[in-house]
N, C-alpha and C positions, 0 to 999 in steps of 0.2 A: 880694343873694346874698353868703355867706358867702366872704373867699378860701378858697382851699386851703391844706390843709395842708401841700404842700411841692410842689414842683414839680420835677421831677427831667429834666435835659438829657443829650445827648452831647456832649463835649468839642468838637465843632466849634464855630469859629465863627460860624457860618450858623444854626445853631441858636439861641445863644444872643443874634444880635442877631435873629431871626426873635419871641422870646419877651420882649423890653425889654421894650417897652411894657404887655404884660399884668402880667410883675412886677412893674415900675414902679408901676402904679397899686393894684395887689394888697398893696405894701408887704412881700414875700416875696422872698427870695435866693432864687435856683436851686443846685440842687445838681447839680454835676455829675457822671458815673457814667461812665467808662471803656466798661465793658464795653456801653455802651447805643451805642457807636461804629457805623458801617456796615462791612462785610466787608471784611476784608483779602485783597488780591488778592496778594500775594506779590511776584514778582519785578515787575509791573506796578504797582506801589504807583510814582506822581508819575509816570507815562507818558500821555501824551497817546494817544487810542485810535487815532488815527492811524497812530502809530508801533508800537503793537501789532500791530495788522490787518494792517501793508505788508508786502506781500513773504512772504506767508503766506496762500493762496488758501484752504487748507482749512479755517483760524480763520476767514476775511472770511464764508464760507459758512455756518459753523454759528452767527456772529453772525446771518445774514440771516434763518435760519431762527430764531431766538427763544432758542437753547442758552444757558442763564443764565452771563453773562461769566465770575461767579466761580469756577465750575466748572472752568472750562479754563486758568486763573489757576495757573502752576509755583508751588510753595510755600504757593500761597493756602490760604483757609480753607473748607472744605468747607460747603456746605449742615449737615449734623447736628453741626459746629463751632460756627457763627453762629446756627442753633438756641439750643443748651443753653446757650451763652454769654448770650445775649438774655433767654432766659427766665430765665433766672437772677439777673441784674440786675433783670428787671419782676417776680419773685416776691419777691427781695430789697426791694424798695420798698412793696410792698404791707404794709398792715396788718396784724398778727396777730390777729385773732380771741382773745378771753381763751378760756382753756382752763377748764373745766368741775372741780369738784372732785368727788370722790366720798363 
Protein backbone atom coordinates (compact mmCIF):
# COMPACT_ATOMS: atom_id res chain seq x y z
CA UNK A 1 0.00 0.00 0.00
CA UNK A 2 0.98 3.20 -1.21
CA UNK A 3 1.51 5.99 1.99
CA UNK A 4 -0.56 8.95 1.73
CA UNK A 5 -0.24 11.94 0.57
CA UNK A 6 -0.31 13.92 3.68
CA UNK A 7 -1.92 13.39 6.71
CA UNK A 8 -3.42 16.19 8.30
CA UNK A 9 -3.71 16.54 12.49
CA UNK A 10 -5.41 18.84 15.12
CA UNK A 11 -3.03 20.61 17.15
CA UNK A 12 -3.57 18.50 20.17
CA UNK A 13 -1.41 16.54 21.41
CA UNK A 14 -3.23 13.38 21.99
CA UNK A 15 -3.68 13.46 18.32
CA UNK A 16 -0.46 13.62 17.33
CA UNK A 17 1.22 11.11 19.60
CA UNK A 18 -2.25 8.76 18.85
CA UNK A 19 -0.89 9.11 14.88
CA UNK A 20 3.47 8.38 15.46
CA UNK A 21 3.62 5.35 14.75
CA UNK A 22 1.65 5.36 11.48
CA UNK A 23 3.76 8.35 10.17
CA UNK A 24 6.62 7.02 11.59
CA UNK A 25 6.58 3.97 9.45
CA UNK A 26 4.71 5.79 6.50
CA UNK A 27 7.91 8.24 6.36
CA UNK A 28 5.20 11.34 6.19
CA UNK A 29 5.21 14.49 8.60
CA UNK A 30 1.72 15.50 9.74
CA UNK A 31 0.48 18.66 9.22
CA UNK A 32 -1.04 20.35 11.51
CA UNK A 33 -4.43 22.44 11.02
CA UNK A 34 -5.74 24.80 13.71
CA UNK A 35 -9.13 24.87 12.69
CA UNK A 36 -9.32 20.91 12.59
CA UNK A 37 -9.31 21.71 16.82
CA UNK A 38 -12.46 20.37 19.08
CA UNK A 39 -15.03 23.02 20.13
CA UNK A 40 -14.32 25.81 22.15
CA UNK A 41 -16.42 26.00 25.09
CA UNK A 42 -15.81 29.68 26.19
CA UNK A 43 -15.66 30.63 29.62
CA UNK A 44 -15.32 26.78 30.39
CA UNK A 45 -12.27 26.38 28.31
CA UNK A 46 -9.50 24.39 31.33
CA UNK A 47 -12.49 23.68 33.75
CA UNK A 48 -12.79 20.57 35.18
CA UNK A 49 -16.71 19.39 34.51
CA UNK A 50 -17.08 19.15 38.01
CA UNK A 51 -16.67 22.53 38.73
CA UNK A 52 -18.86 23.51 35.87
CA UNK A 53 -21.96 21.32 36.88
CA UNK A 54 -21.61 22.29 40.92
CA UNK A 55 -23.90 24.43 42.23
CA UNK A 56 -26.03 24.71 39.15
CA UNK A 57 -28.85 22.01 39.19
CA UNK A 58 -30.43 23.33 35.99
CA UNK A 59 -26.94 22.76 33.93
CA UNK A 60 -26.36 19.14 35.92
CA UNK A 61 -30.04 18.22 34.44
CA UNK A 62 -29.72 19.16 30.89
CA UNK A 63 -26.22 17.47 31.07
CA UNK A 64 -28.30 14.32 32.33
CA UNK A 65 -30.55 14.44 29.67
CA UNK A 66 -27.85 14.33 26.64
CA UNK A 67 -28.14 18.62 25.86
CA UNK A 68 -24.75 18.93 23.81
CA UNK A 69 -22.22 20.57 26.56
CA UNK A 70 -21.08 23.08 23.97
CA UNK A 71 -24.25 24.59 23.51
CA UNK A 72 -24.74 25.95 26.97
CA UNK A 73 -20.90 26.80 27.03
CA UNK A 74 -21.04 31.28 27.91
CA UNK A 75 -18.97 32.50 25.02
CA UNK A 76 -18.45 29.09 23.53
CA UNK A 77 -18.72 28.14 19.91
CA UNK A 78 -22.08 27.37 18.58
CA UNK A 79 -22.87 24.01 16.72
CA UNK A 80 -23.07 25.96 12.90
CA UNK A 81 -19.58 27.92 14.29
CA UNK A 82 -17.73 24.44 14.68
CA UNK A 83 -19.65 23.30 11.49
CA UNK A 84 -18.37 25.66 8.92
CA UNK A 85 -15.03 26.04 10.68
CA UNK A 86 -14.37 22.01 10.37
CA UNK A 87 -15.58 21.73 7.14
CA UNK A 88 -13.78 24.15 5.96
CA UNK A 89 -10.44 22.90 7.09
CA UNK A 90 -11.47 19.11 5.64
CA UNK A 91 -12.54 20.85 2.33
CA UNK A 92 -9.30 22.93 2.50
CA UNK A 93 -7.18 19.61 2.61
CA UNK A 94 -8.83 17.77 0.06
CA UNK A 95 -7.65 17.54 -3.49
CA UNK A 96 -8.70 19.73 -6.10
CA UNK A 97 -10.11 17.91 -8.92
CA UNK A 98 -8.27 19.68 -12.33
CA UNK A 99 -10.77 21.77 -13.90
CA UNK A 100 -11.81 20.95 -17.49
CA UNK A 101 -10.81 23.47 -20.35
CA UNK A 102 -13.24 24.46 -22.86
Amino acid sequence: MDPPAAVFVSPFRRCNQTLSPFVSEAGIEPVEVDDLGEVYIGEWEGMRFEDIVSGDEELARRFREQHPMFSMAPGGESGPQLRARVVLAVESALPRPPRERC
